[in-house]
C-alpha positions as CSV (number, residue, x, y, z in Angstrom):
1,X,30.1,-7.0,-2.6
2,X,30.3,-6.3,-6.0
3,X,29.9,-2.8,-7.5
4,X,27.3,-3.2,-9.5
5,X,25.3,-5.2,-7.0
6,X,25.6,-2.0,-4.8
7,X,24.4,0.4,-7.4
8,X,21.6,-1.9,-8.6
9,X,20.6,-1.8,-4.9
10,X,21.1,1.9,-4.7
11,X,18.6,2.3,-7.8
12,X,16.2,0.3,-6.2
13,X,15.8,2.2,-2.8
14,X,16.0,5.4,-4.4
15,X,13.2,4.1,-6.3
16,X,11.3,2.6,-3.4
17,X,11.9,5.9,-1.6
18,X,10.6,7.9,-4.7
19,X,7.2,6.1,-4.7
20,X,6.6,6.6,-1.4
21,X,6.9,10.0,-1.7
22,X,4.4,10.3,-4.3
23,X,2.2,7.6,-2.3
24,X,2.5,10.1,0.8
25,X,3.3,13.0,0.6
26,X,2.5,14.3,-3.1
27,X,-0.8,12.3,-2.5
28,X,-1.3,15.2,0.8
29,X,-0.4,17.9,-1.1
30,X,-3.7,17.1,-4.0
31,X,-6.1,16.1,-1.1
32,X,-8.0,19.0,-0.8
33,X,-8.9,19.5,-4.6
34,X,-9.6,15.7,-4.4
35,X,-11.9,16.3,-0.9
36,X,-13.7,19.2,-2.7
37,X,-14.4,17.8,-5.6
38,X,-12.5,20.2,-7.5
39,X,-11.2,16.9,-9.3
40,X,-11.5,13.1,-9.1
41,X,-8.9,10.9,-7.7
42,X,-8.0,9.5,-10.7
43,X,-7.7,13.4,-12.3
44,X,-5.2,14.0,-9.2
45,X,-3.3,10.4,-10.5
46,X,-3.1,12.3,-13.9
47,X,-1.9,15.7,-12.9
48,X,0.6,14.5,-10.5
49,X,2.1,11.9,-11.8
50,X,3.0,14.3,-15.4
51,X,3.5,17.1,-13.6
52,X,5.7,15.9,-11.2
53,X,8.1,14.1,-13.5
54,X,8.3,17.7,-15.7
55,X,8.9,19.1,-12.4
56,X,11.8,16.7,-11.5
57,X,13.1,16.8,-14.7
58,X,13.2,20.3,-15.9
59,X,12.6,22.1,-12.8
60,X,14.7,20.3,-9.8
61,X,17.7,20.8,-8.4
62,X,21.2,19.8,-10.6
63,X,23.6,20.2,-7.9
64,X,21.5,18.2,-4.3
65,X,23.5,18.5,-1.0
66,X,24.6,14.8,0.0
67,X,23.4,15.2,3.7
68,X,19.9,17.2,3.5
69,X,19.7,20.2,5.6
70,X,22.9,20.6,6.9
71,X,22.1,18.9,9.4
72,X,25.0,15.9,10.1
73,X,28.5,17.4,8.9
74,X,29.6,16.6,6.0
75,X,32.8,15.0,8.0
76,X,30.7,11.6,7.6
77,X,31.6,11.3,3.7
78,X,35.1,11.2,4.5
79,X,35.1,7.0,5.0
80,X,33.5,6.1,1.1
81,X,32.1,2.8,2.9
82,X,30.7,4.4,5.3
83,X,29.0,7.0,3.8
84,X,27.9,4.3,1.2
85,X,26.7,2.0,4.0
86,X,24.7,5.4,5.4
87,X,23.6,6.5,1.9
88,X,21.4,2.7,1.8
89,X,20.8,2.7,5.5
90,X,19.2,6.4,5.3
91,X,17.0,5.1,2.0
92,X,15.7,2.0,3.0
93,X,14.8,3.8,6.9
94,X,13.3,6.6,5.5
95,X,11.2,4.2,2.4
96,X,10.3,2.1,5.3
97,X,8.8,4.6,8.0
98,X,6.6,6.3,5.2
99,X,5.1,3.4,3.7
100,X,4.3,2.2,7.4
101,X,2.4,5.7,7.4
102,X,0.7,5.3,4.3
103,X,-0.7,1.8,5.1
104,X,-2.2,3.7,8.3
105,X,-3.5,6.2,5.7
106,X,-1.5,9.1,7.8
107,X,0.4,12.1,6.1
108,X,4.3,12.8,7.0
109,X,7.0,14.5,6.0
110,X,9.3,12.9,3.6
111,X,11.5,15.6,4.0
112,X,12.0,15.2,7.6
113,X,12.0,11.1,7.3
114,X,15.1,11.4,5.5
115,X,16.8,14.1,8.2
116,X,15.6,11.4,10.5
117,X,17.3,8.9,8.7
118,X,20.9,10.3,8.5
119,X,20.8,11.5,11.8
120,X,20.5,7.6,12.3
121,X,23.4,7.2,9.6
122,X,25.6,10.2,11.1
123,X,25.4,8.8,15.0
124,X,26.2,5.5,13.5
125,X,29.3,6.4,11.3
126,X,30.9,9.3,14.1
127,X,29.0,9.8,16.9
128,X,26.8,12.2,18.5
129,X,29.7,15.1,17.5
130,X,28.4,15.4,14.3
131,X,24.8,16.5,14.4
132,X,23.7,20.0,14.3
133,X,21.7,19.8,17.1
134,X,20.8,23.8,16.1
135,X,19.5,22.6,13.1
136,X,17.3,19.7,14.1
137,X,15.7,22.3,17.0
138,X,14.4,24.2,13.8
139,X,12.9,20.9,12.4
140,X,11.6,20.3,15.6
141,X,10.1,23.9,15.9
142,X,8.6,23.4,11.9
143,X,6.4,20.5,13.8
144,X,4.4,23.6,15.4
145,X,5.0,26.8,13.0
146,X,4.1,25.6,9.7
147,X,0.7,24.2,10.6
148,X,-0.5,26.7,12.7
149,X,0.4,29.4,10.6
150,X,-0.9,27.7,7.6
151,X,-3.9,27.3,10.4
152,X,-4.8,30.5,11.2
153,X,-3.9,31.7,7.1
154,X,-6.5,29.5,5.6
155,X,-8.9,30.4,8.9
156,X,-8.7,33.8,7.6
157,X,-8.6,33.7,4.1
158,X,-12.1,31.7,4.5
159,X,-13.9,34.0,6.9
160,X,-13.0,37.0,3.9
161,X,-14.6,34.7,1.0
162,X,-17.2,34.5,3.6
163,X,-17.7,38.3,4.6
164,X,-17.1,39.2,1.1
165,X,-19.1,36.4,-1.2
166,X,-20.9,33.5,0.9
167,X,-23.2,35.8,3.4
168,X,-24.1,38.2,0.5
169,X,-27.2,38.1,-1.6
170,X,-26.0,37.4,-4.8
171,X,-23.2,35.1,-4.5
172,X,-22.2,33.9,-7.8
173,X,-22.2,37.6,-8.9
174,X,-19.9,38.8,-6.6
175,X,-17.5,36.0,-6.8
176,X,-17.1,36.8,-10.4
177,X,-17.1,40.7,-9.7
178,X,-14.1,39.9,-7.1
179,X,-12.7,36.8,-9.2
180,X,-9.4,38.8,-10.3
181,X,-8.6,39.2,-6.4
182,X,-8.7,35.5,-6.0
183,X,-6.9,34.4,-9.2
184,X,-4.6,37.1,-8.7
185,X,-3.0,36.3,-5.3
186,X,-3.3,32.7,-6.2
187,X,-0.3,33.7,-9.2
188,X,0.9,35.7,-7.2
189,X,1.8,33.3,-4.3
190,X,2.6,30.3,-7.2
191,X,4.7,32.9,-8.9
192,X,6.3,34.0,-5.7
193,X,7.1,29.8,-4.9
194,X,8.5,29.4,-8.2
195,X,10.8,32.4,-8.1
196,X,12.2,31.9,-4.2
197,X,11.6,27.8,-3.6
198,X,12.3,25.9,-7.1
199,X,15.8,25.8,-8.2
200,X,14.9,27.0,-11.3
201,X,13.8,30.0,-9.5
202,X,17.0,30.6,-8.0
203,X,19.2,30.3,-10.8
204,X,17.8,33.2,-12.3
205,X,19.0,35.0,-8.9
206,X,16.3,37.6,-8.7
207,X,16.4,40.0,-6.1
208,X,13.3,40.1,-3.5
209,X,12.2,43.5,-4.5
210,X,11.9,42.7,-8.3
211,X,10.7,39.1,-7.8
212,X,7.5,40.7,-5.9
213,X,7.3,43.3,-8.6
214,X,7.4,41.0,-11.3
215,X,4.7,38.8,-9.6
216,X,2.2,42.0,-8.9
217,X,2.7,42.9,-12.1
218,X,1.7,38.9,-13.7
219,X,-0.7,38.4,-11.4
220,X,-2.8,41.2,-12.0
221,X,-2.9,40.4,-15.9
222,X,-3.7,36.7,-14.9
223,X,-6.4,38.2,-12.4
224,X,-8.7,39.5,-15.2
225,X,-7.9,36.9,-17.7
226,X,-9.0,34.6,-15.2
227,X,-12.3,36.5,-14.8
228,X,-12.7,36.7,-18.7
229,X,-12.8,33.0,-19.1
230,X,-14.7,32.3,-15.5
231,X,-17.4,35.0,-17.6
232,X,-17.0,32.7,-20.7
233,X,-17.0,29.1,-19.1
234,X,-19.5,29.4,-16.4
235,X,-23.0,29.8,-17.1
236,X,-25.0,32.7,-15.1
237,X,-27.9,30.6,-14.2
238,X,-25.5,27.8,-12.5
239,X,-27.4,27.0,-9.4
240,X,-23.8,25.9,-7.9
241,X,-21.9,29.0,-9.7
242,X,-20.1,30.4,-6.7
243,X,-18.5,26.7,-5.9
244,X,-17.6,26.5,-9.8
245,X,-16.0,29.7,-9.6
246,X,-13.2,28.4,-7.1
247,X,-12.9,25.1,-8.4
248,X,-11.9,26.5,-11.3
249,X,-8.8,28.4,-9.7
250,X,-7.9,25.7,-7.5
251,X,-7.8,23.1,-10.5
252,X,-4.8,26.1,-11.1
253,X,-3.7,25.8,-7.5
254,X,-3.6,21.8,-7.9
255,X,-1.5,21.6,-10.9
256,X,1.1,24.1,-9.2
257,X,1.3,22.0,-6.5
258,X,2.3,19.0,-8.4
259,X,4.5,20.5,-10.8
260,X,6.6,22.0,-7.3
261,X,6.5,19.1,-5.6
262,X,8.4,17.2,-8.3
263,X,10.8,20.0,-8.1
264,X,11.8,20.1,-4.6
265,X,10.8,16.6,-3.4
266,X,12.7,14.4,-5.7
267,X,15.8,15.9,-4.2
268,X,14.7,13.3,-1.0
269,X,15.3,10.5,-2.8
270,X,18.0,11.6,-5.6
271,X,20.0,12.9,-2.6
272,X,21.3,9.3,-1.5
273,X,21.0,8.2,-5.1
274,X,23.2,10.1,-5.9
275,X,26.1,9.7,-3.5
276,X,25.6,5.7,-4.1
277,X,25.8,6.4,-7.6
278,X,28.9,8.6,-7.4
279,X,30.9,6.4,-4.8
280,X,30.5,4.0,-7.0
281,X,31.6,5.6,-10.0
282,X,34.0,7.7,-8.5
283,X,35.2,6.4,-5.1
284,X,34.9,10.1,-3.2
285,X,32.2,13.2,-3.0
286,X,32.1,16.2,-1.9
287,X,29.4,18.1,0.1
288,X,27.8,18.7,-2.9
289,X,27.2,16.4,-6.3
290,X,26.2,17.3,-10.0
291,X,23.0,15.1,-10.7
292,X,22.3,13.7,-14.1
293,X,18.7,14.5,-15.7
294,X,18.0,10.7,-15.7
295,X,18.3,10.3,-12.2
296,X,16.1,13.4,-11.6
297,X,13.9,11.3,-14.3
298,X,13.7,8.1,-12.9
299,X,13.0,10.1,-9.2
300,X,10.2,11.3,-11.1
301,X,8.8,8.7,-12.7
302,X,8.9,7.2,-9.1
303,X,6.8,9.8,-7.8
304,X,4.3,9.6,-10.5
305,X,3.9,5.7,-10.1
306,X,3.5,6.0,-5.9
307,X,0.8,8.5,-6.2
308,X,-1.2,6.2,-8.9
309,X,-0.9,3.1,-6.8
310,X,-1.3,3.7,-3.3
311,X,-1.9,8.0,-3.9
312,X,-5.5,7.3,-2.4
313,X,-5.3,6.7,0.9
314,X,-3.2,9.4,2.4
315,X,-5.8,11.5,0.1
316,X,-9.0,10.5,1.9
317,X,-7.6,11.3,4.9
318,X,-6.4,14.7,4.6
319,X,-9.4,15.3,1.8
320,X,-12.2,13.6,4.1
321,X,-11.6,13.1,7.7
322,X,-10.8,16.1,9.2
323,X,-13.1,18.0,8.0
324,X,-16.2,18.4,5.4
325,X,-13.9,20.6,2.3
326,X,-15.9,22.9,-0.1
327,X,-14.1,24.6,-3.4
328,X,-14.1,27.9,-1.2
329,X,-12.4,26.1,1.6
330,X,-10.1,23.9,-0.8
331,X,-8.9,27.4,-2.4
332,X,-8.4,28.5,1.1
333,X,-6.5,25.2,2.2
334,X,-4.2,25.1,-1.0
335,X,-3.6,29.3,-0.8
336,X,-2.4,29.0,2.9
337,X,-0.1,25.9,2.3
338,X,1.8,27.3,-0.8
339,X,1.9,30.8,1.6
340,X,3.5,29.1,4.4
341,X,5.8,27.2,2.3
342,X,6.7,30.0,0.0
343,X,7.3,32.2,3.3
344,X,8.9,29.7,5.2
345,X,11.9,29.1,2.6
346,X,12.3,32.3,2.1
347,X,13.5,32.8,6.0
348,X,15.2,29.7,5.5
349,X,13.1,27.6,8.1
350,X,12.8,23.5,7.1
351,X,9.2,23.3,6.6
352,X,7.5,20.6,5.2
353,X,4.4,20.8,2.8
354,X,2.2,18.1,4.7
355,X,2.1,20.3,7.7
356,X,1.0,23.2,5.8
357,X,-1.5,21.4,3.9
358,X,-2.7,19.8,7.7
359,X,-2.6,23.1,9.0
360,X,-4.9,24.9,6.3
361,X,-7.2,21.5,6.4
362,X,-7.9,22.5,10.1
363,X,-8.1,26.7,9.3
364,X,-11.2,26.1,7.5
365,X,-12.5,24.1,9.8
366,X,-12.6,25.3,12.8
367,X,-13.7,28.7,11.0
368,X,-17.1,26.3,11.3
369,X,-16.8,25.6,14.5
370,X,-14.4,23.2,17.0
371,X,-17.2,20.3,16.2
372,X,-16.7,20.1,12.7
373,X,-12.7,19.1,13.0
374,X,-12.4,15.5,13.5
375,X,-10.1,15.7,16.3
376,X,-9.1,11.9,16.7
377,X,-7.6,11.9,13.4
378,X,-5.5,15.3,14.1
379,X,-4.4,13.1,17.3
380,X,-3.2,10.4,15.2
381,X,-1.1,12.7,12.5
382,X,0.4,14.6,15.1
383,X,1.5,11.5,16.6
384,X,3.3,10.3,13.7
385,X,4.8,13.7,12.9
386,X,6.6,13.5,16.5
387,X,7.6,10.1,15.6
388,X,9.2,10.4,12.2
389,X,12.8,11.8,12.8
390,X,13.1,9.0,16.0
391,X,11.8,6.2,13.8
392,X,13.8,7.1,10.8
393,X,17.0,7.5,12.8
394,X,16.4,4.5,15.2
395,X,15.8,2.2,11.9
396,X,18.5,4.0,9.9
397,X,20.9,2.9,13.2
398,X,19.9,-0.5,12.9
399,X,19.7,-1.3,9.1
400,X,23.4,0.1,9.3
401,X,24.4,-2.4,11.8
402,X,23.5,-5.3,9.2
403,X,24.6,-3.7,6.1
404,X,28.1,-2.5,7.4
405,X,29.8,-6.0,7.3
406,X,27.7,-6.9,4.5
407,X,28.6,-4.6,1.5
């Protein structure tokens, strides 16, 4: 087949696979802002879609391993057709299982869609020999730590704004009195993320005792600026004040979100782009590849577009269906999530946002009781989550078998 058939097709699929992460999983990561009425749906369409190119663009990774997580050897690449064949295989699996998801309205990991898919690629290509099966026990163990701990983190967090504002007499008072608390650890957990999860972040090579410094010491001057303009913006006879207070800080939280997301998701479908794009052009890669700024562009732009057209669904379901979401359980939700992530990376575990952001979704609502979870729904999510790395691979296995003699 001719070369420039094959990248045209590799463009496409990396596109494809871009959308549908903005469709799915970006779409998770704004649904409790969206569910508490922090902002509209079409606000959410807005913020994500230019934050998230800004975040691919300026903010993702340059250099994006060619096999994600280390977890099929690299030993794969060696064969260029193969690893061609496995690069559009892995694409069009991994594009394929997450828009099946997002027409069922369910949230999963784009992250582990693509490990699912060149597991599927790997097998394929060399055999069994070549997965880490060390590596995928991890994945498999993220299915259970992220979303509890992000679980019993947002459970928490929301039974404090409850001890400490809610039950009191003068609500709205003391949520401004303590506003520098909240809009402190919310910069310092975004700071934190930015510094330790973005590549940006770890160019800069900060050490762990001066990146927590250095977000104390931010965080505590955002704190009472916060405070100043929550004072300034929010009128003391607002009937609805205390909710106002947090949905002001998790507007914050919403646009941090986005602008990550871009950063560390487009690497999902740049990955494979990439190696298609440098077989091509080259003939041979390495374990590692330089990425041009207009791929991580057209990734983003990708994104941007999947969350505007089919953004909604996967929204609803996280924002409405499991539970009822308030601004002072959206705050909680969106605090836990970026906690668990931000932790999470830093111990070097393969966790995926849309667990985190389930997890924190169900914290705050079983802190009101078992009966206002909707438990059929958490059924069905869990399902899929189980079923994403088979699916992926299983497709990925036999999209390889027709495109092999093909291309």
């Amino acid at each position: 087949m001719p070369e420039t058939v094959v990248l045209i097709a590799g463009f496409l699929l990396g596109f494809y696979m871009s959308w549908n992460i903005g469709a799915n999983d970006v779409a998770n990561s704004m649904a409790s802002a969206v569910g508490a009425k922090a902002i509209t749906v079409r606000q959410a369409v807005v913020i994500a879609g230019i934050l998230n190119i800004v975040g691919a663009v300026f903010i993702g990774s340059h250099v994006t391993q060619t096999i994600r997580k280390g977890i099929v050897s690299t030993e794969v690449l060696a064969d260029p057709h193969l690893a061609l064949v496995g690069a559009l295989s892995a694409l069009l699996a991994a594009s394929l299982w997450i828009s099946f998801a997002t027409w069922r309205s369910l949230p999963v990991s784009t992250t582990h869609s693509i490990v699912g898919s060149m597991i599927g690629f790997g097998i394929m290509a060399s055999g069994f020999s070549v997965i880490n099966w060390g590596k995928l026990g991890q994945v498999v163990a993220s299915w259970v730590i992220s979303p509890v701990f992000a679980m019993v983190l947002s459970f928490l967090m929301f039974k404090f704004i409850v001890g400490l504002i809610l039950s009191r007499e003068d609500p709205f008072e003391r949520a401004i009195r303590w506003s520098p608390l909240f809009v402190g650890i919310a910069f310092f957990v975004v700071l934190l993320c930015f510094l330790f999860k973005t590549p940006l972040g770890k160019t800069f090579s900060i050490s762990t005792p001066m990146a927590l410094s250095l977000a104390f010491g931010l965080a505590l001057i955002f704190g009472f600026i916060g405070k100043f303009l929550l004072v300034k913006f929010i009128p003391s006879d607002n009937p609805d004040g205390t909710e106002e207070v947090f949905r002001k800080i998790q507007i914050g939280t919403s646009c941090y979100v986005a602008l990550a997301q871009g950063a560390n998701d487009v690497a999902n479908a740049i990955g494979p782009l990439a190696l298609v794009y440098f077989l091509v052009k080259d003939g041979n890669v390495g374990a590692s590849l330089p990425v041009p700024w207009f791929l991580l562009l057209f990734g983003g732009i990708g994104i941007a577009l999947g969350v505007a057209m089919a953004g909604e669904r996967v929204m609803k379901t996280i924002g409405e269906k499991i539970t009822t979401l308030t601004n002072t359980r959206g705050f909680a939700v969106d605090f836990s999530a970026a906690t668990t992530v931000m932790v999470a990376s830093k111990m070097g575990l393969p966790v995926s946002t849309t667990h985190a952001a389930v997890g924190g979704v169900l914290g705050v609502g079983f802190a009101g009781g078992v009966d206002a979870v909707n438990v059929g729904i958490i059924g069905k999510i869990v399902l899929y989550w189980v079923l994403t790395v088979p699916a992926a691979a299983l497709t990925s296995m036999f999209l390889f078998l027709i495109l092999e003699p093909i291309l």
